[in-house]
C-alpha positions in Angstrom: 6.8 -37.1 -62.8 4.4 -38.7 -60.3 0.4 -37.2 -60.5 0.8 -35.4 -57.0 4.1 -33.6 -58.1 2.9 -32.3 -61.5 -0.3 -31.1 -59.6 2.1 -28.9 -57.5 4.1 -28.0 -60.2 1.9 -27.1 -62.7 -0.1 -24.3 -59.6 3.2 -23.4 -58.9 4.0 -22.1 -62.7 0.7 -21.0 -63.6 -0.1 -18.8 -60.7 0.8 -15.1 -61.4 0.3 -11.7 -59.1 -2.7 -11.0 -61.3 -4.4 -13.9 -60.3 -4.3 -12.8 -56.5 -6.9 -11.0 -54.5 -6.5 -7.8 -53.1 -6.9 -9.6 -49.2 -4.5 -12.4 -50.3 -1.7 -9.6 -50.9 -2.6 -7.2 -48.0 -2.1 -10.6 -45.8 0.9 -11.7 -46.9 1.9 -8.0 -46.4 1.0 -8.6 -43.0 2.8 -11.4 -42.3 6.1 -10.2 -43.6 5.8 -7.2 -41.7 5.1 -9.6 -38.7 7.4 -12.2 -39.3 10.4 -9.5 -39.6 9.0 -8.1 -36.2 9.9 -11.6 -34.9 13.6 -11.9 -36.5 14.3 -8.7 -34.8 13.0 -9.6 -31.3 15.2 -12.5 -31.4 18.1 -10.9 -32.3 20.1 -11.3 -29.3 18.8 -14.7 -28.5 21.7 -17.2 -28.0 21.0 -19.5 -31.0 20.5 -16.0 -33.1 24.3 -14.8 -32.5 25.7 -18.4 -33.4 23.7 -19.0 -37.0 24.4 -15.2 -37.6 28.3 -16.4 -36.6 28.6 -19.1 -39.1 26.6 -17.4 -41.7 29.1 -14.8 -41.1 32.1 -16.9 -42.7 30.7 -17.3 -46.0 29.8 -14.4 -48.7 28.9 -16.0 -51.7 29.5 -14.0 -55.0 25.4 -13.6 -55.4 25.0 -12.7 -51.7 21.6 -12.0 -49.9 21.8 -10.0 -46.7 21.5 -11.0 -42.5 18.7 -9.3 -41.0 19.3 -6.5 -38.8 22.7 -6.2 -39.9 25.1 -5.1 -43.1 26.5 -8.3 -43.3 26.4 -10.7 -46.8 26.5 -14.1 -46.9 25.7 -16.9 -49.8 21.2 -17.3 -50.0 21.3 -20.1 -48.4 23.0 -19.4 -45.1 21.8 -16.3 -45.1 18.2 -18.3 -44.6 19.5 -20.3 -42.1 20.4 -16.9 -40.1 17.5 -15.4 -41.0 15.2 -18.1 -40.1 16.7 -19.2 -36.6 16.1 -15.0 -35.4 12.3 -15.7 -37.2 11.8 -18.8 -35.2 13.3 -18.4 -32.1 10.8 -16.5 -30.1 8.0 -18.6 -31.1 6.0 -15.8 -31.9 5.4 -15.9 -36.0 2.3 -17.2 -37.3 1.0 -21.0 -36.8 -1.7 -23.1 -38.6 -2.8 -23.1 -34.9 -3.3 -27.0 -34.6 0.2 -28.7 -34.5 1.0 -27.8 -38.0 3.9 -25.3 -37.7 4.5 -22.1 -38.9 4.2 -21.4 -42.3 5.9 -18.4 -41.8 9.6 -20.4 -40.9 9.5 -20.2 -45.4 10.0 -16.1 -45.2 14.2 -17.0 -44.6 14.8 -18.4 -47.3 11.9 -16.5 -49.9 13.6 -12.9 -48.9 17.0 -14.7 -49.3 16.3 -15.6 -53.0 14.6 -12.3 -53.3 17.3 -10.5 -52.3 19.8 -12.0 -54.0 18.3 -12.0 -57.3 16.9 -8.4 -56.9 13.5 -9.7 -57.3 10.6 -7.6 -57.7 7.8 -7.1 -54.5 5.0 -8.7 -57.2 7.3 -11.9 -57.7 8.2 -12.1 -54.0 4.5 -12.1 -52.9 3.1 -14.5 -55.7 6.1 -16.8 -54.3 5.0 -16.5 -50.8 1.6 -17.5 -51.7 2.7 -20.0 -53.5 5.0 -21.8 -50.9 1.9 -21.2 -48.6 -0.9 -23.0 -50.3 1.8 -26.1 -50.6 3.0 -26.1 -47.3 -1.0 -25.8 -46.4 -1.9 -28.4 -48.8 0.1 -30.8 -47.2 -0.7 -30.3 -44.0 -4.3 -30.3 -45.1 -3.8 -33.8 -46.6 -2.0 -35.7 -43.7 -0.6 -34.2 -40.2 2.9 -36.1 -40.5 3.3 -35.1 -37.1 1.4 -38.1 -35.6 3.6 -40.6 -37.8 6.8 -39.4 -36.5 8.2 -36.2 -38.7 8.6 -33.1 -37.9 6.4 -30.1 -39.6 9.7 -28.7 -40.6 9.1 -30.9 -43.9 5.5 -28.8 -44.7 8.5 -25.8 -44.7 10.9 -27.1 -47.1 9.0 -28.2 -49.7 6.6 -25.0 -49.8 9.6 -22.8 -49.5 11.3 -24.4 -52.3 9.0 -23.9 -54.7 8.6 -20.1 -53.6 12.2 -20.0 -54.4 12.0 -21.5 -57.5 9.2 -19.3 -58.6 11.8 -16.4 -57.6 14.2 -17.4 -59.3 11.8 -18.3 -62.5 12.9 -21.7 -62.8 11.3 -23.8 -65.9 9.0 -26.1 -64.9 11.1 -29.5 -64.9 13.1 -27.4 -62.7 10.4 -26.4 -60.4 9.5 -30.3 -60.2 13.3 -31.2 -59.4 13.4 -28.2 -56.7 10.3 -29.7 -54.9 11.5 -33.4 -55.1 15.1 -32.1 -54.1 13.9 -31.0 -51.0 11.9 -33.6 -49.9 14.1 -36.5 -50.5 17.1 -35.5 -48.3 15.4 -33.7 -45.9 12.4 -35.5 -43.7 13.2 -34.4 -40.5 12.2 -36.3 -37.3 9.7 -35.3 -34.7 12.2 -35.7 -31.6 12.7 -31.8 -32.1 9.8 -31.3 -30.5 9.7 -34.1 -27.7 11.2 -33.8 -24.2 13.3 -31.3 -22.8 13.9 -29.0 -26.0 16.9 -27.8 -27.3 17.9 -25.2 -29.1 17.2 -26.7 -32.4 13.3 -26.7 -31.9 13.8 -22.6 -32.8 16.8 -23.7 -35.2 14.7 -26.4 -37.2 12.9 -24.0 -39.6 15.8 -21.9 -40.6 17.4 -25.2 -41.3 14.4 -25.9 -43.5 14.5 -22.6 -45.3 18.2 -23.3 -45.7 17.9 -26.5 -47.4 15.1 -25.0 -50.0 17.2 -22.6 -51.3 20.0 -25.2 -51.6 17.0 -27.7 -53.6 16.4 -24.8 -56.0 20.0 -23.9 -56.5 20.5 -27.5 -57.6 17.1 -27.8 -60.2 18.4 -24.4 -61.3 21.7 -26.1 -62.5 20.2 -28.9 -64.0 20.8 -31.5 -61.2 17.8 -33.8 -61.9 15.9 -35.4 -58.8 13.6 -38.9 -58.5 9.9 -38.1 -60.2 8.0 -39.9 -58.7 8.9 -38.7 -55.0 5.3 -38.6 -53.8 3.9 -41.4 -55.2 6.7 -43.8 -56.1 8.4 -46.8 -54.1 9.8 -45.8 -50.8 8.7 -42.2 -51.8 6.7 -39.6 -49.6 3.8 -41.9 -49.1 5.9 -44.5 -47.8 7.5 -42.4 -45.2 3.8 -40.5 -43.9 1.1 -42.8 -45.3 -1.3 -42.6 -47.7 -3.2 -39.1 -48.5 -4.9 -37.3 -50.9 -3.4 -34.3 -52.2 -6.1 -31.2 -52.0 -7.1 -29.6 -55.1 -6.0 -26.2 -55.9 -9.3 -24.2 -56.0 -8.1 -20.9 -55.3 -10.5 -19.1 -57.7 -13.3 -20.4 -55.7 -11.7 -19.8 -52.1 -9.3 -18.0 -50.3 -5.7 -18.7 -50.4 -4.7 -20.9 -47.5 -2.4 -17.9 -46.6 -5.1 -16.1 -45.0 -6.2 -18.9 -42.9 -3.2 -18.6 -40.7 -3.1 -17.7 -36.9 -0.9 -14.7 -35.4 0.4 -15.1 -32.5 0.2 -12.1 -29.0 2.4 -14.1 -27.0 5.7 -15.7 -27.6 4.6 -19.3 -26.8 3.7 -22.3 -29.2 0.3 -21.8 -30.1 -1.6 -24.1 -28.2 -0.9 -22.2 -25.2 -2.4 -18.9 -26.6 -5.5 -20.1 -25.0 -4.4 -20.6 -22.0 -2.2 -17.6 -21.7 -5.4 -15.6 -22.7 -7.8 -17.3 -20.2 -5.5 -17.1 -16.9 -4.7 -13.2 -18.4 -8.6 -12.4 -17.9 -8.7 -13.5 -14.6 -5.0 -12.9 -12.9 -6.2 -10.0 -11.2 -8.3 -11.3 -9.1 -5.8 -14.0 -7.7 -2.8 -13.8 -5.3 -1.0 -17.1 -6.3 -0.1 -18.0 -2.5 -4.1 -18.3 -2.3 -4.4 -20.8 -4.6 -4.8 -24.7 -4.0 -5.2 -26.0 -7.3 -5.0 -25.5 -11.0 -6.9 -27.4 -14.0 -6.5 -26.9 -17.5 -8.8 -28.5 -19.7 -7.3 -28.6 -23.7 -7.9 -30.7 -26.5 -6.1 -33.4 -28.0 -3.1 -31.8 -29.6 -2.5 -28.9 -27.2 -2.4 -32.0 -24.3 -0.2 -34.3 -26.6 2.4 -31.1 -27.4 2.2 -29.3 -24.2 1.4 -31.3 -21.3 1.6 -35.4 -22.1 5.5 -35.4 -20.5 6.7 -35.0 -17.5 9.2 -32.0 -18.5 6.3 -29.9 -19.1 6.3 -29.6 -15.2 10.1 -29.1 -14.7 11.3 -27.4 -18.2 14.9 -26.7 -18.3 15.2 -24.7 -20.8 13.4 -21.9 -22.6 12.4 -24.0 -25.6 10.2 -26.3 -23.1 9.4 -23.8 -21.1 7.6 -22.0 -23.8 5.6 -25.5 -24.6 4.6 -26.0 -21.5 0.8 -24.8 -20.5 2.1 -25.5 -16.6 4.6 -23.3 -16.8 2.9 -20.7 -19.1 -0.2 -20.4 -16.7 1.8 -20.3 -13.6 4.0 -17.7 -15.2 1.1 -15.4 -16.0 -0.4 -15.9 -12.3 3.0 -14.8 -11.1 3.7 -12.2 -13.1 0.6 -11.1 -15.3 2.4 -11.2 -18.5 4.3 -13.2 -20.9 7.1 -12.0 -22.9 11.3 -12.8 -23.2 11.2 -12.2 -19.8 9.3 -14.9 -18.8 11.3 -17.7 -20.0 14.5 -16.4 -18.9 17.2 -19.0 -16.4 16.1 -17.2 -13.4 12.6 -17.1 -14.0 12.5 -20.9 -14.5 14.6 -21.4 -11.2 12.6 -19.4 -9.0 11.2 -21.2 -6.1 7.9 -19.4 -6.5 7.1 -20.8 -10.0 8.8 -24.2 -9.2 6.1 -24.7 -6.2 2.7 -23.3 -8.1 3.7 -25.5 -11.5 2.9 -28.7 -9.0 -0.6 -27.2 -8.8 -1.6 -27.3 -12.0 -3.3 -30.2 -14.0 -4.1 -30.7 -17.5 -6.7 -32.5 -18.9 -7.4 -33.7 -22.3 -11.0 -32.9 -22.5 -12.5 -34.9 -25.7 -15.6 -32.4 -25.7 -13.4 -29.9 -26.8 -12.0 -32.1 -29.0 -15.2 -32.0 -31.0 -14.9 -28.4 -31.6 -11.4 -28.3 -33.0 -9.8 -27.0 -35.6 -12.3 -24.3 -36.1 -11.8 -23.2 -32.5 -8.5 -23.3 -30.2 -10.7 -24.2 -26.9 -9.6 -23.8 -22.9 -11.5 -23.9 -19.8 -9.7 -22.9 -16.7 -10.5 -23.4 -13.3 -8.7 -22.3 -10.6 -9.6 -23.2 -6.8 -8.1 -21.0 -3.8 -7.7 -22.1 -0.3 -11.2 -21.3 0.7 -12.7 -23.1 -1.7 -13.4 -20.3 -4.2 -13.3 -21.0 -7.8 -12.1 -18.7 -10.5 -13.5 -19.5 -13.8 -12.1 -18.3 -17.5 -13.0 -19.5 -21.2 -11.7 -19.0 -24.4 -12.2 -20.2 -27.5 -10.7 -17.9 -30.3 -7.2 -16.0 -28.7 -6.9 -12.7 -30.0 -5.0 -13.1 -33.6 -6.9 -16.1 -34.3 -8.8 -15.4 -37.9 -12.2 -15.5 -35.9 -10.7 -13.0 -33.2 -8.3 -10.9 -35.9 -5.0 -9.4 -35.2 -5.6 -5.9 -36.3 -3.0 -3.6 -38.5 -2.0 -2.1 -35.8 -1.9 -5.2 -33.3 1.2 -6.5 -36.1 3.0 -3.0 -36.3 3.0 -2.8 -32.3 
């Protein structure tokens, strides 16, 4: 077993509920809570009905339950379900710079949970757990700029969640990580052009494929060792990096350090969303000439370096697009479902005031990033007016906190 895998696996068997922090477990309390908030919201959504139909075939003789219904199906398809109503809204939490959403791992943790009538102190040690790896590796390389898809962060934090669930040994924790890593680096097309449906379907695939990694360590299917650090293993594939050291007793879990999201967009255009908000009542859109959006770097590269971005056609560009999400709240003061929906996206209205918007990689702002999600907002009207709005920490961000009550609502 490679350095970097034994450093994962050895934090991921020595950690206990004991060694948590009263904040750590309220947090991950929180984001359960949220991130079944989500699964329900999207329970009608298209993609939702067709995972819940083809978990629906399959009931597996350890079953683990489909949210928001009494159906059973076998763990890991009952993830897949699961995680496609948790993703599809884009509304669970984010790392809040192009890193994913750590969250995606909750389909297949309360799979296992369930289906091996876990205990609440197991199930939140194992969330932490698949947390600080899935934050680990995004803290040591963002494999987004070489090409894969942040859906890899999910499987391989997920996976060893599971495993500690299902209190695997620890050659089988090591062959549940590697399991999932070497048949499933996913590709960064998900995410490019006009969007499909899969960009909401790629993390319950993720928290699918975990639970299938850990079924197979569990049953002594051994998996390469050195998967990290080996020929034509990890660092191959992303690059070199350095694996961050698990310092937990003198930090906080990486848990806590994630973003909640107010509106159901990706998270770069939480900013945005918030800035137009503060300052939509004082504009009639048929009074305004022009529209600039100044982002940084990896809000500009995700939501507004291609052309679809001004013409989405469908709902999963739509809610990547800072031109359409701005010209949605100007229109309509809100975002929500109903903001993305075909008719919404067709309206002459929003096709005509999406050509008036420009955005602009700024690389002052660039400078202030990751500790702040920056936008600057200027909106000129017909008489030459300007409308100014700034924000650097949207509500839910750990500087600008989601309250209790902000999740339960």
């Amino acid at each position: 077993m490679d350095a970097t895998l034994r450093k994962m696996t050895d934090f991921s068997m020595r950690l206990v509920y004991d060694d948590l922090s009263p904040v750590a477990i309220h947090e991950c309390k929180r984001r359960v809570i949220d991130t079944l908030g989500c699964a329900l919201g999207a329970f009608d959504a298209e993609p939702s009905k067709m995972a819940r139909a083809i978990a629906g075939r399959v009931c597996g003789k350890i079953p683990a339950r489909i949210l928001g219904t009494l159906e059973e199906s076998s763990p890991e398809l009952a993830a897949f379900a699961n995680g496609v109503m948790i993703r599809y809204l884009d509304l669970n939490d984010a790392t809040g710079t192009g890193g994913g959403h750590p969250s995606d791992m909750f389909g297949a943790l309360l799979a296992a949970a369930e289906s091996t009538r876990t205990d609440g102190r197991t199930f939140i040690t194992a969330a932490i757990i698949a947390y600080e790896l899935y934050l680990g590796f995004y803290a040591a390389i963002q494999i987004r700029n070489r090409g894969w898809d942040h859906v890899v962060y999910t499987v391989m934090g997920a996976a060893a969640g599971v495993a500690k669930i299902m209190n695997l040994d620890h050659q089988q924790m090591a062959n549940a990580i590697s399991h999932a890593l070497v048949p499933n680096m996913a590709l960064g097309v998900a995410r490019r052009g006009q969007l499909s449906m899969w960009k909401g379907c790629a993390g319950g695939n993720a928290a699918r494929n975990a639970i299938f990694a850990a079924q197979l360590a569990a049953e002594g299917i051994t998996a390469p060792g050195a998967v990290f650090e080996g020929d034509h293993g990890v660092r191959n594939a992303v690059g070199e990096f350095d694996w961050p050291a698990f310092e937990w007793q003198h930090r906080s879990f990486r848990l806590t350090g994630t973003q909640f999201k107010m509106y159901p967009c990706v998270y770069p255009g939480q900013s945005p969303v918030a800035a137009t908000l503060a300052i939509q009542p004082q504009i009639d859109p048929g009074d305004i000439e022009r529209i600039v959006v100044r982002t940084y770097l990896n809000a500009w590269w995700e939501c507004a370096s291609e052309p679809e971005m001004w013409a989405p056609a469908t709902r999963e560009t739509a809610d990547h697009s800072i031109p359409y999400l701005v010209s949605a709240v100007l229109l309509d003061g809100r975002i929500d479902s109903a903001s993305f929906t075909d008719e919404r996206r067709a309206d002459p209205r929003m096709r005509s005031l999406i050509q008036k918007v420009q955005v602009i990689h700024d690389q002052e702002l660039d400078k202030l990033t990751p500790a702040v999600d920056p936008c600057r907002l200027e909106i000129t009207l017909k008489n030459g007016e300007k409308k100014l709005s700034s924000i650097d920490y949207p509500k839910g961000h750990v500087k600008n906190p989601a309250s209790d009550k902000d999740i339960e609502n």
